[in-house]
The first five atom37 places (N, CA, C, CB, O) and aatype in JSON, in Angstrom:
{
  "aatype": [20, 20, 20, 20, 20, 20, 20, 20, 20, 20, 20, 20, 20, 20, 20, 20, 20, 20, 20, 20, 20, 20, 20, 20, 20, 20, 20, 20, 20, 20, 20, 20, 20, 20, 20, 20, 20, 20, 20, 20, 20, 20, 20, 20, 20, 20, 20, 20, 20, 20, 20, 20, 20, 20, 20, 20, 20, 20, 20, 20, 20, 20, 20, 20, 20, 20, 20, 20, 20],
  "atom_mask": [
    [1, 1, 1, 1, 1],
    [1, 1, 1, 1, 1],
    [1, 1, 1, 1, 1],
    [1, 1, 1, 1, 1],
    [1, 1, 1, 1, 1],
    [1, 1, 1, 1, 1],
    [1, 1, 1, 1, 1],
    [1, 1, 1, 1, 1],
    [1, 1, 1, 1, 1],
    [1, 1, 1, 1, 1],
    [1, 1, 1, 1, 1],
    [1, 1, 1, 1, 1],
    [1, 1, 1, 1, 1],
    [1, 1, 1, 1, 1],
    [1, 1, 1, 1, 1],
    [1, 1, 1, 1, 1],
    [1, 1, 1, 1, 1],
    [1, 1, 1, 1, 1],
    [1, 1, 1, 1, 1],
    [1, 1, 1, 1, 1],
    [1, 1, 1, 1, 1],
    [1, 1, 1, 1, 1],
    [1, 1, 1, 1, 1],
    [1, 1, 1, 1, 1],
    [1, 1, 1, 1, 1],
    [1, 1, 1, 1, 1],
    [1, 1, 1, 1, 1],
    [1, 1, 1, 1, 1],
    [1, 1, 1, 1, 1],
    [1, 1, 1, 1, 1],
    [1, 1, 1, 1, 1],
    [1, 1, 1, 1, 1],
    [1, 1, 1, 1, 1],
    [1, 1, 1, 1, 1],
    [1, 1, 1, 1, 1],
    [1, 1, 1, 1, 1],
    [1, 1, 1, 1, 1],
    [1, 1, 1, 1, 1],
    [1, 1, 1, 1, 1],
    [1, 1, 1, 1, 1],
    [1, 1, 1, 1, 1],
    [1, 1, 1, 1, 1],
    [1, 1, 1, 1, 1],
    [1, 1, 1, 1, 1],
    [1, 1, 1, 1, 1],
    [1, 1, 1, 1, 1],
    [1, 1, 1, 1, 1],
    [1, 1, 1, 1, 1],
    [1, 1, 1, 1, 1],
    [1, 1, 1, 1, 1],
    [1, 1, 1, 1, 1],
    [1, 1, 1, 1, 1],
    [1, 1, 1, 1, 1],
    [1, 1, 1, 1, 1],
    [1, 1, 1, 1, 1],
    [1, 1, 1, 1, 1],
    [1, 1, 1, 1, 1],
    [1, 1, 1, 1, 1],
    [1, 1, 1, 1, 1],
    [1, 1, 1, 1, 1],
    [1, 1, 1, 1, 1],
    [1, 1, 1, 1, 1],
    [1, 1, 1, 1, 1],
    [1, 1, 1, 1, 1],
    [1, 1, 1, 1, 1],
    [1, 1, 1, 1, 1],
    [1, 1, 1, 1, 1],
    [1, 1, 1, 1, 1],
    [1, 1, 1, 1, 1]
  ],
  "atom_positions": [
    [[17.84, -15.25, 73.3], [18.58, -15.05, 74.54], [19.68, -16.07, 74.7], [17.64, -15.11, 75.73], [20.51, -15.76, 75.56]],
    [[19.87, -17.13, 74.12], [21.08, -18.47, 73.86], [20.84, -18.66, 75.42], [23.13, -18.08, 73.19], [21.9, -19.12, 75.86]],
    [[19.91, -18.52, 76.48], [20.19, -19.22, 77.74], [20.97, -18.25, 78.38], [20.91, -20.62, 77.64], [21.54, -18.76, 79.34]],
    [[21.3, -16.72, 78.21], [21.61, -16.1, 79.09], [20.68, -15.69, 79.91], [22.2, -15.34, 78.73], [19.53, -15.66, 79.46]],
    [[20.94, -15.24, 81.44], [19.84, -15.07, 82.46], [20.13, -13.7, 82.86], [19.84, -16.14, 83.74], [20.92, -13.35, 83.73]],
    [[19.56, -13.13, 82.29], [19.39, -11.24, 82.98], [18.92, -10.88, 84.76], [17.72, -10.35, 81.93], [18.22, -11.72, 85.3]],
    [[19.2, -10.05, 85.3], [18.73, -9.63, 86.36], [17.36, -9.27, 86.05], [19.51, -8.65, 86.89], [16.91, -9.06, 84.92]],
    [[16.77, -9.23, 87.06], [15.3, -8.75, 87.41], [15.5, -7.58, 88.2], [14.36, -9.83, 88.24], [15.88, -7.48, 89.36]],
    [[15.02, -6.23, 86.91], [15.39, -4.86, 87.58], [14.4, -4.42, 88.16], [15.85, -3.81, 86.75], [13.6, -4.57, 87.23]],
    [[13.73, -3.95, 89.05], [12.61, -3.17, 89.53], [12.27, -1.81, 88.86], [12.85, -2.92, 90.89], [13.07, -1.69, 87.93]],
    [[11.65, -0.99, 88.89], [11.72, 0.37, 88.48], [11.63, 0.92, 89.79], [10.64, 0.87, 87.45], [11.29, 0.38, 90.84]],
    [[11.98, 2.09, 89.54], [12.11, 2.96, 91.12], [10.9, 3.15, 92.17], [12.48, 4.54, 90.82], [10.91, 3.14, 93.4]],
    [[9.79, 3.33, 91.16], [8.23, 3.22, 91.59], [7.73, 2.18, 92.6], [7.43, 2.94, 90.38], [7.24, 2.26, 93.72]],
    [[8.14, 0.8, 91.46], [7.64, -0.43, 92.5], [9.03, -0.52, 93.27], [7.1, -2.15, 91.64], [8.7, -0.78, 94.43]],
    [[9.84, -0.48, 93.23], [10.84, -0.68, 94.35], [10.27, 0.12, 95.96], [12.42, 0.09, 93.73], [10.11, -0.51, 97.01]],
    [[10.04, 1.51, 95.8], [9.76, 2.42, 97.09], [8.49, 2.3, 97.43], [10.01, 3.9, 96.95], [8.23, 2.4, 98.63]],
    [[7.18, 2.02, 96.29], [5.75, 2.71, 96.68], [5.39, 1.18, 96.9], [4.71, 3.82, 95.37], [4.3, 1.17, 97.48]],
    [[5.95, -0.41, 96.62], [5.1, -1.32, 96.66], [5.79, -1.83, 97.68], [4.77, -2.08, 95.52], [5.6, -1.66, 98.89]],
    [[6.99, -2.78, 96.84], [7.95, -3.93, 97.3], [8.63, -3.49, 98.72], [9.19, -4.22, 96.09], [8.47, -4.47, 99.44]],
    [[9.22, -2.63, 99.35], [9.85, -1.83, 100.34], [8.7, -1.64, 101.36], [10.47, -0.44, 99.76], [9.01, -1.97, 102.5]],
    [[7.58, -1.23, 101.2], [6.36, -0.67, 101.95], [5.69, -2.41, 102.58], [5.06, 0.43, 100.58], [5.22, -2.5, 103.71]],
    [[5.77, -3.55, 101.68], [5.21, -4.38, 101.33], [6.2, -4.69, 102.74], [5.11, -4.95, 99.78], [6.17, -4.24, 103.89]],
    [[7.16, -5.79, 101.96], [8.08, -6.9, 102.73], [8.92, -6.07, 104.11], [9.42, -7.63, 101.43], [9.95, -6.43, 104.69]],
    [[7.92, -4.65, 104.41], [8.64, -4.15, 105.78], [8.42, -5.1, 106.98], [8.06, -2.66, 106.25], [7.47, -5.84, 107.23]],
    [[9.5, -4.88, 107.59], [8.95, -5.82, 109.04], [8.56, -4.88, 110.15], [10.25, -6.89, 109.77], [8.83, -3.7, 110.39]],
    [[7.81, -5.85, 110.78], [6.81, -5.25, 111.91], [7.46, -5.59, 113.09], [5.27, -5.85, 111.95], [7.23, -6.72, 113.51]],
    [[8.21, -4.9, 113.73], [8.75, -5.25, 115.19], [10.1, -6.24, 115.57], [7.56, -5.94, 115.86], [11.17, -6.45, 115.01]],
    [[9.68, -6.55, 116.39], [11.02, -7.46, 116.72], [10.73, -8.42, 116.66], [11.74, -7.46, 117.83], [11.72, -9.13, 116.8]],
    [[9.07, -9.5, 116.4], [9.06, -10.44, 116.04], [9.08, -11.23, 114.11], [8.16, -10.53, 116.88], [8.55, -12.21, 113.58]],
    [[10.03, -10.08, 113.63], [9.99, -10.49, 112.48], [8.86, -10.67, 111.59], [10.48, -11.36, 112.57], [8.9, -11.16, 110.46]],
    [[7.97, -10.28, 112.13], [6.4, -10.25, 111.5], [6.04, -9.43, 110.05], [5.43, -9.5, 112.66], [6.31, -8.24, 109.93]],
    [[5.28, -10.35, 108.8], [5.53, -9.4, 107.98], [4.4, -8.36, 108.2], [5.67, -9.92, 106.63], [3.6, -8.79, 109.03]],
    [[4.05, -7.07, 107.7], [2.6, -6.43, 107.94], [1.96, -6.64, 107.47], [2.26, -5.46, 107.9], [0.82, -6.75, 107.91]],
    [[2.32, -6.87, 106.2], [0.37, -7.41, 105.16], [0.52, -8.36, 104.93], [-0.32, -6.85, 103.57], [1.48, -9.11, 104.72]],
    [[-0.32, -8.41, 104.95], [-1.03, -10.37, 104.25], [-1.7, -10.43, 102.6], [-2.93, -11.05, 105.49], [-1.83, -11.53, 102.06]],
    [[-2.1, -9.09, 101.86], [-2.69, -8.66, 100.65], [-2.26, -7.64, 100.35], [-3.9, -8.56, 100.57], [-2.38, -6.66, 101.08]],
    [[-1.53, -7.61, 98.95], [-1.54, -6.17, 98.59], [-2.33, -6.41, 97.11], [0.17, -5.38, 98.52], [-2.33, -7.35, 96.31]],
    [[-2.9, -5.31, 97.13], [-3.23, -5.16, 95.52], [-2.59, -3.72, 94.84], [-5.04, -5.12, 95.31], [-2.3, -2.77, 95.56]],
    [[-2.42, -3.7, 93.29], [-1.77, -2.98, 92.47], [-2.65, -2.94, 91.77], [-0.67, -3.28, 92.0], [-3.21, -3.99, 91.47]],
    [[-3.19, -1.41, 91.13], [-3.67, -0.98, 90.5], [-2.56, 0.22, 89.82], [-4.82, -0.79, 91.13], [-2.0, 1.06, 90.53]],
    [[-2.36, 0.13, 88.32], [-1.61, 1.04, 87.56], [-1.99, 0.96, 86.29], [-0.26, 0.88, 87.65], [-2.85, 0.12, 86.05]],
    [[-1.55, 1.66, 85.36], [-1.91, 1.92, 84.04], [-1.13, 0.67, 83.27], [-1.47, 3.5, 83.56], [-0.25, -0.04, 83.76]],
    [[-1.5, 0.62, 82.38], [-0.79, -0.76, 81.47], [0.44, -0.83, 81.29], [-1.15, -0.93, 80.08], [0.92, 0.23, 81.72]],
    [[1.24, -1.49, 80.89], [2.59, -1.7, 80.5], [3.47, -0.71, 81.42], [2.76, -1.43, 78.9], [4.18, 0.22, 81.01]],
    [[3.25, -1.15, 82.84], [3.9, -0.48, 83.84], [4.72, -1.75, 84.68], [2.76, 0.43, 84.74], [5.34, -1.59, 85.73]],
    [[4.52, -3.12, 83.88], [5.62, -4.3, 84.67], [4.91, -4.56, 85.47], [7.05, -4.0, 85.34], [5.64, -5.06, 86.32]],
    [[3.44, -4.59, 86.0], [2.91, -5.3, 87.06], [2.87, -6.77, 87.43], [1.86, -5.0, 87.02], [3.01, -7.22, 88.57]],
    [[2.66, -7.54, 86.18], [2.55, -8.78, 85.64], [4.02, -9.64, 86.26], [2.42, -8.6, 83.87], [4.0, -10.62, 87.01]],
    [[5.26, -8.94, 85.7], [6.41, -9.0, 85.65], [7.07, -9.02, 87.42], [6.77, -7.82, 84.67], [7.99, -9.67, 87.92]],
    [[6.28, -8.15, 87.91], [6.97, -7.8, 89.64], [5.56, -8.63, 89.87], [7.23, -5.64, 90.54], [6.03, -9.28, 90.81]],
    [[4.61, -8.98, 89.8], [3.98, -9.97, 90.79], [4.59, -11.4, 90.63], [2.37, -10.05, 90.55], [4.65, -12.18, 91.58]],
    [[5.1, -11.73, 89.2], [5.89, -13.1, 88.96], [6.85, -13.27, 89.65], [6.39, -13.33, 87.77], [7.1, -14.38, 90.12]],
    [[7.46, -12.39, 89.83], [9.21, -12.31, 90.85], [8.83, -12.56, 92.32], [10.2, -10.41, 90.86], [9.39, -13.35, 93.08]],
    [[7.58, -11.59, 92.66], [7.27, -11.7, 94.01], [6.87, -13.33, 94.23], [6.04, -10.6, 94.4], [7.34, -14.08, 95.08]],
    [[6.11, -13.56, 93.44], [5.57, -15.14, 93.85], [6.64, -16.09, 93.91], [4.51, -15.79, 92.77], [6.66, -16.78, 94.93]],
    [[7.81, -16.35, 92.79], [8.61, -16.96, 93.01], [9.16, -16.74, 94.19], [9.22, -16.95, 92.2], [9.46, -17.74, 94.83]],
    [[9.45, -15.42, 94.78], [10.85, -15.42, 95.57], [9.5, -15.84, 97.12], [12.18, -13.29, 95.53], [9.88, -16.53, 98.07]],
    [[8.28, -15.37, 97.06], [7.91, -16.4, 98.33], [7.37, -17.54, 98.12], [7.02, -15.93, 99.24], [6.43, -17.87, 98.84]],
    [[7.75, -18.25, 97.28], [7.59, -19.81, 97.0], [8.3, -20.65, 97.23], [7.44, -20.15, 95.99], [8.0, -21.76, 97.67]],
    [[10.36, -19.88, 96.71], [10.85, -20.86, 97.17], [11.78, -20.25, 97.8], [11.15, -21.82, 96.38], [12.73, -21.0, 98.04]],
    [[11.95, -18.74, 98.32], [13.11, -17.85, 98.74], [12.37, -17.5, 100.22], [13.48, -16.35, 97.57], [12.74, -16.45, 100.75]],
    [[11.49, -18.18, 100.83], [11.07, -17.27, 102.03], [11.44, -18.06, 102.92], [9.62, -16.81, 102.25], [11.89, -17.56, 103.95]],
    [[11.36, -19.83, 102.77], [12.08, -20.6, 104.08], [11.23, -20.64, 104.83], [13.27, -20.05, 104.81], [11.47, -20.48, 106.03]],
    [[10.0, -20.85, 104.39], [8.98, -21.2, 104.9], [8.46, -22.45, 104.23], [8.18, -20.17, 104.91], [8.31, -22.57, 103.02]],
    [[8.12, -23.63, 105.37], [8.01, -24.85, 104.68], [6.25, -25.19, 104.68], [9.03, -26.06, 105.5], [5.65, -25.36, 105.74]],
    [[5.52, -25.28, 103.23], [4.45, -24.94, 103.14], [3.74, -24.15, 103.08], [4.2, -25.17, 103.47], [2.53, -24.36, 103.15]],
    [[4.33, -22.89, 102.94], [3.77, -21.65, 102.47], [2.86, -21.73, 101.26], [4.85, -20.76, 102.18], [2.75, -22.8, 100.66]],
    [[2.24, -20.69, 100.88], [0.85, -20.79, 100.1], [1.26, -19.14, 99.43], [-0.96, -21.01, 101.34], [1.33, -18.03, 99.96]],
    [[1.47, -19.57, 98.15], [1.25, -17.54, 97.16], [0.18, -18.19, 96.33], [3.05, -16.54, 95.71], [-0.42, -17.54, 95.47]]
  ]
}
C-alpha cells in the first residue's frame, strides 16, 4: 500500500439494515436509541471490518470525554 490511505466503504446492507438504523437519533434530545447492537451474518460479509470503524469513530469521533466501546 506505500502508506496510501483508502476510504472505508460500507456495503449497501450494513449502511441501511445496521449503521443508519443504529446511530438514528431519538428526539430532540439528541439521544442515541441503542446502547447494543449485535450482528449476526454469514462469513466474509465485512463484519469484523464495520465493527473496527464503528469502534474507532466512537472512541475518538463522538466528543464524548470518557466514553467506553
Amino acid at each position: 500500500m506505500n502508506g496510501q490511505v483508502r476510504p472505508f466503504i460500507l456495503r449497501t446492507v450494513q449502511q441501511d439494515d445496521i449503521v443508519r438504523p443504529l446511530f438514528g437519533w431519538n428526539g430532540r434530545m439528541r439521544l442515541t436509541r441503542f446502547r447494543r447492537c449485535y450482528v449476526w451474518s454469514r462469513g466474509k460479509n465485512g463484519k469484523t471490518e464495520m465493527a473496527a470503524g464503528i469502534a474507532l469513530l466512537m472512541f475518538v469521533g463522538d466528543a464524548e470525554e470518557g466514553g467506553e466501546v
